[in-house]
KOLNU-22515 format. One record per atom (N, C-alpha, C): x, y, z; atom name; residue in three letters. Coordinates in nm, 4 decimals. Each point is the difference from the previous one (the first is absolute). Example, Ala and Ser with C-alpha at 12.3 -4.5 7.8 and 13.67 -1.06 7.14 Angstrom:
BEGIN
atom x=1.3190 | y=-0.5690 | z=0.7800 | atome=N | residu=ALA
atom x=-0.0890 | y=0.1190 | z=0.0000 | atome=CA | residu=ALA
atom x=0.0900 | y=0.1200 | z=0.0000 | atome=C | residu=ALA
atom x=-0.0350 | y=0.1050 | z=-0.0720 | atome=N | residu=SER
atom x=0.0820 | y=0.1190 | z=0.0060 | atome=CA | residu=SER
atom x=-0.0770 | y=0.1090 | z=0.0730 | atome=C | residu=SER
//
This chain:
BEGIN
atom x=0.0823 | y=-0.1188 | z=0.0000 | atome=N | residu=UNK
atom x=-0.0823 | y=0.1188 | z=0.0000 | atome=CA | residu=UNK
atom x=0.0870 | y=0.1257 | z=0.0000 | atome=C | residu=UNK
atom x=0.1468 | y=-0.0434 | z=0.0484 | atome=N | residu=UNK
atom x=0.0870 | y=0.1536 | z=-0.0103 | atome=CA | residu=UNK
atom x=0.0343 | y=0.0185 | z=-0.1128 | atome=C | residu=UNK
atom x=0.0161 | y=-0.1065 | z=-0.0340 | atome=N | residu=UNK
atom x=0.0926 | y=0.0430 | z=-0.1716 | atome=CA | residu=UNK
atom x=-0.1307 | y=0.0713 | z=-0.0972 | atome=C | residu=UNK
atom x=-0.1355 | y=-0.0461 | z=-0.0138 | atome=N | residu=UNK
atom x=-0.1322 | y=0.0915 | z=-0.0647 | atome=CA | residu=UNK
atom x=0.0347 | y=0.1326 | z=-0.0124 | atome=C | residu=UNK
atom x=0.0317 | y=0.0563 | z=0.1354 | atome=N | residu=UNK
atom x=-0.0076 | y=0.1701 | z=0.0631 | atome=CA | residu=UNK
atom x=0.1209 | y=0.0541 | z=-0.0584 | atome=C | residu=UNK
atom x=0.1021 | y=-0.0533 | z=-0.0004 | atome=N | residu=UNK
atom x=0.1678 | y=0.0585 | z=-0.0205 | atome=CA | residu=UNK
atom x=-0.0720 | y=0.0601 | z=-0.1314 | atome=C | residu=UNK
atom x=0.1162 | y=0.1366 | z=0.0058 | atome=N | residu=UNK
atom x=-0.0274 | y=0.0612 | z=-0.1271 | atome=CA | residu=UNK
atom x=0.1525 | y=0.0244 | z=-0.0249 | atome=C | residu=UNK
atom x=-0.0220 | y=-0.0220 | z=-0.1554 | atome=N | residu=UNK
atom x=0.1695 | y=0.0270 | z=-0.0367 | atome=CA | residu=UNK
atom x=0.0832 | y=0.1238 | z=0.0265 | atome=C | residu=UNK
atom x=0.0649 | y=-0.0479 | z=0.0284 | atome=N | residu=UNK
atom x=0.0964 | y=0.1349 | z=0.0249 | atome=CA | residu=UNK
atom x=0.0655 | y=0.0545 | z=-0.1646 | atome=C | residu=UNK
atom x=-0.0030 | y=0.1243 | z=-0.0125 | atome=N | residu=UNK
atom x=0.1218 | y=0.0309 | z=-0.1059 | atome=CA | residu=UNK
atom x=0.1399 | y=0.0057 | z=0.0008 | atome=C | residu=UNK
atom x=0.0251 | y=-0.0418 | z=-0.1006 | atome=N | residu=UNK
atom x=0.1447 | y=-0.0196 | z=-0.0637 | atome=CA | residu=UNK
atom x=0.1135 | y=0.1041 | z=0.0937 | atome=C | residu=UNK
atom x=0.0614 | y=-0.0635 | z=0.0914 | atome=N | residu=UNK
atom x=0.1153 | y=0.1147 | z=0.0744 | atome=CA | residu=UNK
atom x=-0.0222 | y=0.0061 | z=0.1620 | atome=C | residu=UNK
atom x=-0.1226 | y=-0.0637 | z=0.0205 | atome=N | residu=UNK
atom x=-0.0570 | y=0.0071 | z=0.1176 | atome=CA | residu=UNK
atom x=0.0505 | y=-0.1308 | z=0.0661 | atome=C | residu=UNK
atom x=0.0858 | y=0.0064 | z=0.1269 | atome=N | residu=UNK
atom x=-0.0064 | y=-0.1140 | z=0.1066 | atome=CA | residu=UNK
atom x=-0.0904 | y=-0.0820 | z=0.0462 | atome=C | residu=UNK
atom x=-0.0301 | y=-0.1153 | z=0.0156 | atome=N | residu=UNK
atom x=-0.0822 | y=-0.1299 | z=0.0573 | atome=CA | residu=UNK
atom x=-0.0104 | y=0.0804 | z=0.1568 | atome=C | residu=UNK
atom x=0.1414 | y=0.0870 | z=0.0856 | atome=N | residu=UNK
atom x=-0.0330 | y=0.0076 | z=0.0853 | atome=CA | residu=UNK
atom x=0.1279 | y=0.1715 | z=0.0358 | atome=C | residu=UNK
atom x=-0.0525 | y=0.0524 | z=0.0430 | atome=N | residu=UNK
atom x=0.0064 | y=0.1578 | z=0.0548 | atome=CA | residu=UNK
atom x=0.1513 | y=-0.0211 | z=0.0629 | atome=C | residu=UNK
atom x=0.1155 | y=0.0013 | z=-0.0103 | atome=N | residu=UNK
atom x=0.0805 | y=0.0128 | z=0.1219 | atome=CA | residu=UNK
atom x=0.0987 | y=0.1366 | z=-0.0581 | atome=C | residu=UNK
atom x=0.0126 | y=0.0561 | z=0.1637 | atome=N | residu=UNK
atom x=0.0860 | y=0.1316 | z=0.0177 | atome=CA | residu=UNK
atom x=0.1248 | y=-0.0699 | z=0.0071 | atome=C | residu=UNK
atom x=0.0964 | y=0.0807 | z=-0.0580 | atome=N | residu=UNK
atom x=0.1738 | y=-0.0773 | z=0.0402 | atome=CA | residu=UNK
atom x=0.0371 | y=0.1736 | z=0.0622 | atome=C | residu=UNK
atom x=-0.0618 | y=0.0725 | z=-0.0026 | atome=N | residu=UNK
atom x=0.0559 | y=0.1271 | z=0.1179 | atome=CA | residu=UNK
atom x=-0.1268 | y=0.0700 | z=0.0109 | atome=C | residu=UNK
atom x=0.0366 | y=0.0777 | z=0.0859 | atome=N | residu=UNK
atom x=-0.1120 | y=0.1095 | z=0.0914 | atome=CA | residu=UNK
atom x=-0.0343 | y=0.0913 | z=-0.0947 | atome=C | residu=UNK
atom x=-0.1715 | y=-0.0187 | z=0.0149 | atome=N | residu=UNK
atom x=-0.0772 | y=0.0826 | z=-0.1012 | atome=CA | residu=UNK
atom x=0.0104 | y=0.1626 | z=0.0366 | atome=C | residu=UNK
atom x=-0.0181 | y=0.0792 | z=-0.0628 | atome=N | residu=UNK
atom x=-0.0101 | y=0.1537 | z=0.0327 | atome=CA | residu=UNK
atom x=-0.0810 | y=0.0370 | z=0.0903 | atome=C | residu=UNK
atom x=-0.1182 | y=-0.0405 | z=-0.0261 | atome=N | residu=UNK
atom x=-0.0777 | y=0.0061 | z=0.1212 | atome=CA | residu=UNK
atom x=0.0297 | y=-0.0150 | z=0.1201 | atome=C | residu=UNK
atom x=0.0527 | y=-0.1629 | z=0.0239 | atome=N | residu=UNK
atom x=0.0514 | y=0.0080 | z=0.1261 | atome=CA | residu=UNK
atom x=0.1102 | y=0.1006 | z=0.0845 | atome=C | residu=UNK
atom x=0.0533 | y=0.0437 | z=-0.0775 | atome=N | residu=UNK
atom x=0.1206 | y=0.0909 | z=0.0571 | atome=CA | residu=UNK
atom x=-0.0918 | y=0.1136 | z=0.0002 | atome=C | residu=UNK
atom x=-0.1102 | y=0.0839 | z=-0.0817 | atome=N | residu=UNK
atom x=-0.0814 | y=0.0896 | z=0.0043 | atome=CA | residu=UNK
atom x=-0.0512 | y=0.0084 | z=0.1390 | atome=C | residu=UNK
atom x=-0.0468 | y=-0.1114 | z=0.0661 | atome=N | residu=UNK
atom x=-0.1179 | y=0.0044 | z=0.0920 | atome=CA | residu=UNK
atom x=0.0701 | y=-0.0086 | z=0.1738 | atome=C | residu=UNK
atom x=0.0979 | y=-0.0865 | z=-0.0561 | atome=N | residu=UNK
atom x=0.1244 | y=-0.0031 | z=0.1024 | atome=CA | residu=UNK
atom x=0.0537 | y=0.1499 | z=0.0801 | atome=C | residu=UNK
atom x=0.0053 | y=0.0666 | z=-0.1449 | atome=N | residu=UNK
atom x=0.0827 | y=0.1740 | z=-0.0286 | atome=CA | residu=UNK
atom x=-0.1266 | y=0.0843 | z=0.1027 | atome=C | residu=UNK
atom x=-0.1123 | y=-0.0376 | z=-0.0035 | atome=N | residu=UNK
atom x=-0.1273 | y=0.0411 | z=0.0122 | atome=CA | residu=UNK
atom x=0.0009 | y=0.0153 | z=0.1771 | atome=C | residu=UNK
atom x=0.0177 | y=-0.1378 | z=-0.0032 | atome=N | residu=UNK
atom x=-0.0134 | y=-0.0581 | z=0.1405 | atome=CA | residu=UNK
atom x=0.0679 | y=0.1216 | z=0.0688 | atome=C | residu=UNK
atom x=0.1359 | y=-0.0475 | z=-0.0433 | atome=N | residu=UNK
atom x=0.1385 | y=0.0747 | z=0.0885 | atome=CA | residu=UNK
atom x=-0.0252 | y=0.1051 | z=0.0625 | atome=C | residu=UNK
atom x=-0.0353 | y=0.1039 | z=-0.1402 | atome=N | residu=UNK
atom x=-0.0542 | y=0.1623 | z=0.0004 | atome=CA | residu=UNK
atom x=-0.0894 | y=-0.0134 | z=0.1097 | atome=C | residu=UNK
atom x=-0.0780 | y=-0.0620 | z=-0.0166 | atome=N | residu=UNK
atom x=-0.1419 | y=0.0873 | z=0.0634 | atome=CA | residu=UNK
atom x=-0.0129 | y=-0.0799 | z=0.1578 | atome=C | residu=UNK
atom x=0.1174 | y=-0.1025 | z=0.0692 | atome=N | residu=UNK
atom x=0.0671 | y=-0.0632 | z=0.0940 | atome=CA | residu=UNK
atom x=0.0529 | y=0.1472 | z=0.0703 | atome=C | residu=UNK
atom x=0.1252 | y=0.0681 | z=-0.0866 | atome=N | residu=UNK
atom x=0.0524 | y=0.1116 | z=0.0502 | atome=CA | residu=UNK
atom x=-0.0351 | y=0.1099 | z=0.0062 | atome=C | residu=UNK
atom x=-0.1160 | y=-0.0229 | z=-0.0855 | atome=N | residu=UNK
atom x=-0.0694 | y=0.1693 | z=0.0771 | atome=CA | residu=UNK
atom x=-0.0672 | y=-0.0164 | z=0.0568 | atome=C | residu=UNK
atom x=-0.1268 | y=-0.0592 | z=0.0392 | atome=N | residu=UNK
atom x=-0.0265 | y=-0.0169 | z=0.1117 | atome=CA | residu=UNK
atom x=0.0382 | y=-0.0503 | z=0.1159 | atome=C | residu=UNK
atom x=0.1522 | y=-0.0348 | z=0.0387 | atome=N | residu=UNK
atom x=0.0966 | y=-0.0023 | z=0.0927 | atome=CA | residu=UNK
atom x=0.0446 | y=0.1399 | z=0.0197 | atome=C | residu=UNK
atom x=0.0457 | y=0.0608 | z=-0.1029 | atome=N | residu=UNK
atom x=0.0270 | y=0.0941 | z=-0.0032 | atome=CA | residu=UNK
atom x=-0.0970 | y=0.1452 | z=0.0817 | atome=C | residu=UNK
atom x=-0.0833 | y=0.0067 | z=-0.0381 | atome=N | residu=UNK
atom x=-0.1442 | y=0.0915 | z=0.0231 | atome=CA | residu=UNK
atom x=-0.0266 | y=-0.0125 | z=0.1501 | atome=C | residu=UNK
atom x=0.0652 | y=-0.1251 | z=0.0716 | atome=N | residu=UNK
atom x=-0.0426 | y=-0.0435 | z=0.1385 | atome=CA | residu=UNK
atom x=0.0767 | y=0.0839 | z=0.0675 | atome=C | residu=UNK
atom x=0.1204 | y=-0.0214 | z=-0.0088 | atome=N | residu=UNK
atom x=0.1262 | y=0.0512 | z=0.0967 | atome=CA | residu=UNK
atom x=-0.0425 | y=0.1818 | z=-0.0333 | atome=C | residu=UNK
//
């Protein structure tokens, strides 16, 4: 019944998703974190 549903993938496309390094995002949201960690540390004192 799984194989019915599968829909082909196109030509260039992986069977399966893998990262071999850190997406932009992640370092984006990370960068995000940090900032807004130190200013509102900051804002306290």
């Amino acid at each position: 019944m799984d194989s019915e549903n599968k829909k082909q993938r196109p030509p260039g496309v992986p069977e399966e998703n893998v990262y071999k390094s850190v997406h932009w995002t992640i370092v984006l949201a990370f960068g995000i974190a940090v900032i807004s960690i130190y200013l509102l540390l900051s804002s306290v004192a």
